[in-house]
FITIPA-74190 format. One record per residue (C-alpha): residue number from 1; x negated, y, z. Coordinates in nm, 2 decimals, decimal comma, padded with zeros to 4 digits. Each point is the difference from the previous one (the first is absolute). Layout:
+------+--------+--------+--------+
: voro :     c1 :     c2 :     c3 :
+------+--------+--------+--------+
:  NUM :      X :      Y :      Z :
...
+------+--------+--------+--------+
//
This chain:
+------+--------+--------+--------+
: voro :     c1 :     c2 :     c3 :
+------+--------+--------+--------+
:    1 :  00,42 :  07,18 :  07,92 :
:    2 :  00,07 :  00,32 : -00,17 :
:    3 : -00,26 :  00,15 : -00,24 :
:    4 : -00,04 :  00,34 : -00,18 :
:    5 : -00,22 :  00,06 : -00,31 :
:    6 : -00,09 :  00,34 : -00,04 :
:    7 : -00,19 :  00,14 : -00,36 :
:    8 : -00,21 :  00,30 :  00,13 :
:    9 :  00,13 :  00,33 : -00,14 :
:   10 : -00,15 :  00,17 : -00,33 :
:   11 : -00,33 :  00,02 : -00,04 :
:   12 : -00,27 :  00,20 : -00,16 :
:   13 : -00,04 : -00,14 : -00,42 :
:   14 : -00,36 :  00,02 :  00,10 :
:   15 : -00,28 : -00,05 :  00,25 :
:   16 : -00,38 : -00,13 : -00,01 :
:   17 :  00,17 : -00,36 :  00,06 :
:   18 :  00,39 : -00,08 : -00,01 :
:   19 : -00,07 : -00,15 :  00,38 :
:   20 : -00,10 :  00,39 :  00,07 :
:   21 :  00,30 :  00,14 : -00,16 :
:   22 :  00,19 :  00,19 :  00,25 :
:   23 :  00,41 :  00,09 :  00,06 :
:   24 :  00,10 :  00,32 : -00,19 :
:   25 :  00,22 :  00,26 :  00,23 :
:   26 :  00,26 : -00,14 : -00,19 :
:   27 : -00,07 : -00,35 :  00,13 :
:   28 : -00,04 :  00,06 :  00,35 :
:   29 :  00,38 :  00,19 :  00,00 :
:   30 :  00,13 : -00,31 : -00,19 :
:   31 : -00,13 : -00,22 :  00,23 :
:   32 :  00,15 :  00,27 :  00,29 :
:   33 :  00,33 : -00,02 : -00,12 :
:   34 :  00,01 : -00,40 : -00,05 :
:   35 : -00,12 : -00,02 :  00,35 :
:   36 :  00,24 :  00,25 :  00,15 :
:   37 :  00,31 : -00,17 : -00,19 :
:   38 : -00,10 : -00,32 :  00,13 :
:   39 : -00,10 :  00,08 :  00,31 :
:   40 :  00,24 : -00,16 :  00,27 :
:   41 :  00,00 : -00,31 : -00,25 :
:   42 : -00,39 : -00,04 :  00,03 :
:   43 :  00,05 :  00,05 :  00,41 :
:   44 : -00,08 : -00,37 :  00,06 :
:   45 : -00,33 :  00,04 : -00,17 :
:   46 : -00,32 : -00,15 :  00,16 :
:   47 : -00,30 :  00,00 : -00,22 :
:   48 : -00,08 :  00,16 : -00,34 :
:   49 : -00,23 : -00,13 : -00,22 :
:   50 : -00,17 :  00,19 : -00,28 :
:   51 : -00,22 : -00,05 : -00,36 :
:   52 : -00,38 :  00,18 :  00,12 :
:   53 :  00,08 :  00,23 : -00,28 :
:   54 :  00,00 :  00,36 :  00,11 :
:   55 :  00,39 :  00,04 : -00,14 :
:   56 :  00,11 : -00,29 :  00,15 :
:   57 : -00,18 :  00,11 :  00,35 :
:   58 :  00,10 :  00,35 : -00,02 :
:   59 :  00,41 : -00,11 : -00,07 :
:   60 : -00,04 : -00,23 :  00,29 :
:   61 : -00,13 :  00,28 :  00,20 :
:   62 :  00,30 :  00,24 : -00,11 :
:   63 :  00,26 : -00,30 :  00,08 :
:   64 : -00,17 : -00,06 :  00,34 :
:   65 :  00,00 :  00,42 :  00,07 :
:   66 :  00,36 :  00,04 : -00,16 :
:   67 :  00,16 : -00,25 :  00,26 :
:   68 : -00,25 :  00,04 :  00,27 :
:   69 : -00,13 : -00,34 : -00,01 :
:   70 : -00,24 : -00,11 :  00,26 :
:   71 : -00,02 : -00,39 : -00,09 :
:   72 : -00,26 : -00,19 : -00,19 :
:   73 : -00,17 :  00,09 : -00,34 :
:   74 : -00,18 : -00,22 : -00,15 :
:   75 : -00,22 :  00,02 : -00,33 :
:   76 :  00,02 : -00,31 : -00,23 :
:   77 : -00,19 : -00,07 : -00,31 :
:   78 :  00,23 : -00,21 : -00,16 :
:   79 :  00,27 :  00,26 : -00,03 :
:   80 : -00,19 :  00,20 : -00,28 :
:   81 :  00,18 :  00,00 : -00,38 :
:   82 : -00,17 : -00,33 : -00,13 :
:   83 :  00,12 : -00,18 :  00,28 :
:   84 :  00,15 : -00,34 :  00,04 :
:   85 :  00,39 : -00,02 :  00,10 :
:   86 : -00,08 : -00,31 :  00,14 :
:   87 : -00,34 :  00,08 :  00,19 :
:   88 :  00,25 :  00,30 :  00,13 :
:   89 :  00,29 : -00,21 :  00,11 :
:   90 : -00,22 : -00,27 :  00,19 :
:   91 : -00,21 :  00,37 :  00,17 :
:   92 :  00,37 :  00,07 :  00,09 :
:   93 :  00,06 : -00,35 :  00,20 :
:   94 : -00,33 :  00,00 :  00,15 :
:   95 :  00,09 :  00,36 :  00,15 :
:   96 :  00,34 : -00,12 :  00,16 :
:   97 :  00,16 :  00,30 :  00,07 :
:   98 :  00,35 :  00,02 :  00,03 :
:   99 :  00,05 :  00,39 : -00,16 :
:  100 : -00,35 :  00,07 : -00,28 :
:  101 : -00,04 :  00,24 : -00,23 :
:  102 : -00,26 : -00,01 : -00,28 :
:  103 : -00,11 :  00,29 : -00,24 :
:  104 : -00,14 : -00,12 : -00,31 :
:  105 : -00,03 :  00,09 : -00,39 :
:  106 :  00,14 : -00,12 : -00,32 :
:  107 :  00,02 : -00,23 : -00,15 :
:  108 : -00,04 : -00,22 :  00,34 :
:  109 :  00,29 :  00,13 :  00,18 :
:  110 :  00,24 : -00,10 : -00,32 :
:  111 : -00,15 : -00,33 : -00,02 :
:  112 :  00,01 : -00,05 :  00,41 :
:  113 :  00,39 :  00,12 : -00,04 :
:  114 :  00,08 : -00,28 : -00,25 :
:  115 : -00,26 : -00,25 :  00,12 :
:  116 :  00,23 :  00,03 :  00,32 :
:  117 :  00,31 :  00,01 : -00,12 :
:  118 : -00,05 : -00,19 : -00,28 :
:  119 :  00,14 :  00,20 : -00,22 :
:  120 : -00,05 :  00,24 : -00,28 :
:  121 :  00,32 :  00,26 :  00,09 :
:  122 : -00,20 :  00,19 :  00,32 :
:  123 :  00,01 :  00,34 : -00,17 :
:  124 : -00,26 :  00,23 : -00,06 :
:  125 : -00,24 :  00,07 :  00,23 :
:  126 : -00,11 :  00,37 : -00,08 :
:  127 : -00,23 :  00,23 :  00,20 :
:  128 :  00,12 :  00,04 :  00,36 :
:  129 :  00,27 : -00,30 : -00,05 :
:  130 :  00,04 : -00,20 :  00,37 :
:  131 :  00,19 : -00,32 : -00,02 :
:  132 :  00,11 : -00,25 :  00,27 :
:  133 : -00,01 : -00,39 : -00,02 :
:  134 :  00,15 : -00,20 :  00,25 :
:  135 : -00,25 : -00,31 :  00,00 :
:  136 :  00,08 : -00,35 :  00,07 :
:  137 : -00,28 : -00,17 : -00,12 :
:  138 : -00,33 :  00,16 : -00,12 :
:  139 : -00,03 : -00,15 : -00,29 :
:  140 :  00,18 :  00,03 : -00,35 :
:  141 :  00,37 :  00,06 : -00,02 :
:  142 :  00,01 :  00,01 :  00,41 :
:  143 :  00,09 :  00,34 :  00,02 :
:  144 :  00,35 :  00,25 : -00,14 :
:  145 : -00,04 :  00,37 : -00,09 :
:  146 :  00,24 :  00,14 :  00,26 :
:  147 : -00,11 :  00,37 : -00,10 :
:  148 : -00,20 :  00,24 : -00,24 :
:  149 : -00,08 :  00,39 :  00,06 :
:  150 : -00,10 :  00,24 : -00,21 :
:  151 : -00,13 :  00,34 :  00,04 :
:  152 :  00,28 :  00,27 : -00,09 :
:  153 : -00,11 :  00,18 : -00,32 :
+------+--------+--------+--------+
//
């Protein structure tokens, strides 16, 4: 199975609530050009899955317009920043797909990365950043990085 782990794109410092904080226009054109570099190697992809959070949800939405993506979104609590790397990798079994994509927050996307791969070496997953996992086993250390992108700039 091949995964991607998407961090939304910058986001507005502040909001009523840091689930309402919203992409900046500088977030949705990182998140443009990460899609459009990856593009034919996210052409397998069958379902994204996002954090409710409006920055996660809007990225997802520019990703899905970006590549003209017609497949399945799904919203999924567990995917917010406090979540659990391991609550996250057993969501990711139970889902079964063959080509997923999640789009998440930090610090759960670096902790999902190493919980993963188990290890600590997975790089640093900045605004924007998209990496791919080929994934053996859905649990720790059954995955191996095979890619990171990061916005230009």
């Amino acid at each position: 199975m091949k995964l991607y782990v998407l961090r939304h794109g910058e986001a507005e410092p502040l909001a009523p609530s840091d689930a309402a904080r919203r992409l900046t226009p500088r977030g949705e054109a990182e998140v443009r050009a990460v899609t459009q570099a990856c593009a034919q190697r996210l052409a397998g992809l069958q379902r994204v899955v996002t954090s409710p959070y409006q920055r996660a949800r809007q990225t997802a939405a520019e990703l899905m317009r970006t590549l003209n993506f017609s497949g399945e979104l799904l919203v999924e609590a567990a995917l917010t920043p406090a979540g659990d790397a391991g609550q996250v990798a057993a969501l990711i079994d139970a889902l079964g797909s063959e080509a997923l994509l999640l789009v998440s927050h930090q610090p759960l996307v670096g902790e999902l990365l190493r919980y993963l791969t188990d290890s600590e070496d997975v790089g640093s997953m900045d605004t924007a950043c998209l990496a791919a996992l080929d994934i053996t086993a859905c649990a720790r250390g059954g995955a191996r990085l095979l890619w990171l992108e990061r916005p230009p700039g």
